[in-house]
N, C-alpha and C positions, 0 to 999 in steps of 0.2 A: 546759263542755268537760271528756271526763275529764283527765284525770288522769294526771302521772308517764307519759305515751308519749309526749312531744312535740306536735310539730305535725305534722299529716298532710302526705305528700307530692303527695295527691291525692285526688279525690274520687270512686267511681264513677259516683254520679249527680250531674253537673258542672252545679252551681245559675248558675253562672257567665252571664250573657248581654250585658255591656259591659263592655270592659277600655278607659282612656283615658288616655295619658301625655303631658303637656301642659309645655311651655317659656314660661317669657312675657320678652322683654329690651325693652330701652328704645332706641326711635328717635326720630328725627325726623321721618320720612320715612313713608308708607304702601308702599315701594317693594315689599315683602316680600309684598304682595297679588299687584301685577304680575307681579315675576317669578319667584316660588319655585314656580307649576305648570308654566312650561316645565323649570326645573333640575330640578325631580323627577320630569320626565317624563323627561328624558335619563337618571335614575338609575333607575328603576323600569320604565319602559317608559309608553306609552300607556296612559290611565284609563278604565273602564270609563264613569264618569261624572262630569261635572263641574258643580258646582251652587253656584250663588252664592246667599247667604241674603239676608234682606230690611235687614239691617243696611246691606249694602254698596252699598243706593239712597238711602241717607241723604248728604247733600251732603260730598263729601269734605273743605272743609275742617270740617266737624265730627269724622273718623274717629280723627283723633289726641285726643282727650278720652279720658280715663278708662272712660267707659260701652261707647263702642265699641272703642277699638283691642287688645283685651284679649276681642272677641268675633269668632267666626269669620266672615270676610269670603265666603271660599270653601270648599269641600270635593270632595277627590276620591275618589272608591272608586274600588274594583280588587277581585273577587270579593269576600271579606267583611272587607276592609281599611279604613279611614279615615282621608285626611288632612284637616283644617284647617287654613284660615293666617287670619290677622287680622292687621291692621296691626303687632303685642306679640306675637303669639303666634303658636306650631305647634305642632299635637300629632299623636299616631297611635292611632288606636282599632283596637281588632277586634270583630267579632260572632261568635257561636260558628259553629263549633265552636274552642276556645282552646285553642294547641295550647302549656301550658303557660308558664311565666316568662319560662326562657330562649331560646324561639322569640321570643316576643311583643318581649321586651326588644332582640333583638338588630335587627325590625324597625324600634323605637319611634330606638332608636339612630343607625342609618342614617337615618331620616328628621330628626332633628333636627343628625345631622351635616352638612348640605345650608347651615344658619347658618354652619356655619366658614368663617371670612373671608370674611362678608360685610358688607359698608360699613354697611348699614342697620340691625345688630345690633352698637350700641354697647356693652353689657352687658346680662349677663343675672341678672334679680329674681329671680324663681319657679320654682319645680319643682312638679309635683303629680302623682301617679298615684291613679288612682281603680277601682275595683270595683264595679259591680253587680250584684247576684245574683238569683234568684229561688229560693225555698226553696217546692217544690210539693208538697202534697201530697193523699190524699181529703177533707180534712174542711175545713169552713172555715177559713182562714188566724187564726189567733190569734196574739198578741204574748208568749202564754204558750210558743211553741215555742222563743224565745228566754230568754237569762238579763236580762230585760228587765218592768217592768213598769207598766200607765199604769191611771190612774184620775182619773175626773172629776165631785168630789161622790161620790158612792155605786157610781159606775156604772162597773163593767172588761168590759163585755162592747158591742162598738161596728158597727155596722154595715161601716163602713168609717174608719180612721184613719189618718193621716201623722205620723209624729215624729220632730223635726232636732234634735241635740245637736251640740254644739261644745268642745273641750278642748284643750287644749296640754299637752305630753309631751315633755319634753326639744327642745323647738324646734319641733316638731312640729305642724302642725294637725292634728287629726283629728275630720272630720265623718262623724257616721252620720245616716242619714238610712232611716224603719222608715216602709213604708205597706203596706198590705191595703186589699182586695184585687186584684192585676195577674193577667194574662194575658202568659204568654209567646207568639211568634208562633204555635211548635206546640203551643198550646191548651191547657197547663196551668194551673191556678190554683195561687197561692200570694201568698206575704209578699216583698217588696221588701228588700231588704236592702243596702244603701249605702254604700260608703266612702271617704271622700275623706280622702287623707293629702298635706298640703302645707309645703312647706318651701324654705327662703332657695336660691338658686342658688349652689352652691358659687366662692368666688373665682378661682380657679382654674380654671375651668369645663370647657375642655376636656380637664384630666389628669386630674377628679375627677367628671366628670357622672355614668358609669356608676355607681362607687360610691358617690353619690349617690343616683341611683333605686334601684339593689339595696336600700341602707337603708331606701328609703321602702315597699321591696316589703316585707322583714322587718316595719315596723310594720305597715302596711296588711294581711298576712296574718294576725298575731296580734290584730289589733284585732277580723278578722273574726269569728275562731275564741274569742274571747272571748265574743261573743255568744252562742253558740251553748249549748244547754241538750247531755247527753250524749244524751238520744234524740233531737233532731233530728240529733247530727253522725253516729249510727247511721246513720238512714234514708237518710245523704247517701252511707254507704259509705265512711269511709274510709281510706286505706292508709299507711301507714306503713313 
């Protein structure tokens, strides 16, 4: 990334294609499958669709384990919106077009304000917000467009590759995760680009969640833009 301007406050061409902001607290109960699509239909309005995954045919007294209750049970869309719930968990996604942080954030918010005082969210573990990107461009996708490099024996040039790193930073999870080559819906090719920044649920939860996520938005943005070689962050346009 260059240099001495900061961080950009936007991209022209927005690599951007899943934003996902995720809660996970600790129950007892699977209650939170039940009934958190009626309460967020009273707060959102009616779903465009509503779609139960194949976890939540697995025999319910298995869902409170580790493997599933921490996996989405349900999900609802509403134009290019996303919630899940799982027995542990709620999050809010969006699909592009992203209409920036603080549109995004102030969604992900409201949907996870729908927990406040509710019996079956005894406390809450996790935070996590995640980014996936796709960096498209004419030429084949190389790992050389990032500040990034792999090799295997002798060999840096790969038909197709995936590569997951994992690190901690001040409390912080931070996974990237690099594959070539995807296809976006409207038919670009390019490089995958990944980031998951996870961390403790603040004590405090409901005076501190927002600045919570905000923090994890600041890492998760500079982690991105870390990657980034200075000609790829040209070609992505961006503003300052």
């Amino acid at each position: 990334m260059t240099e001495g301007k900061g961080l950009p406050t936007a991209l022209r061409s927005e690599p951007i294609v899943d934003v996902v902001c995720e809660v996970r607290f600790e129950t007892d109960s699977t209650d939170a499958v039940s009934l958190l699509p009626g309460i967020l239909a009273e707060s959102f309005g009616d779903f465009d669709r509503i779609e139960r995954s194949p976890v939540s045919d697995i025999p319910s007294e298995f869902h409170l384990r580790d493997e599933f209750r921490f996996q989405p049970h349900v999900k609802l869309a509403k134009a290019n919106r996303w919630i899940s719930i799982g027995p542990g968990m709620i999050s809010a996604s969006t699909l592009p077009p992203y209409g920036g942080w603080q549109d995004f954030s102030a969604y992900a918010f409201a949907v996870i304000s729908v927990l406040k005082g509710r019996k079956f969210a005894k406390s809450f573990s996790r935070i996590s917000l995640r980014y996936t990107d796709v960096i498209a461009h004419d030429h084949p996708p190389h790992i050389g467009w990032l500040n990034a490099d792999l090799r295997i024996g002798n060999q840096r040039s790969f038909d197709s590759f995936q590569v997951r790193t994992q690190r901690e930073d001040a409390g912080v999870t931070i996974i990237n995760q690099i594959a070539g080559p995807a296809k976006t819906i409207d038919g670009r090719t390019g490089l995958i680009v990944d980031v998951d920044t996870i961390g403790s649920a603040p004590d405090d939860f409901w005076d501190k969640f927002d600045e919570a996520f905000n923090s994890l938005h600041a890492v998760n943005k500079r982690a991105f833009f870390d990657l980034l070689t200075s000609e790829t962050l040209g070609r992505l346009g961006p503003e300052y």
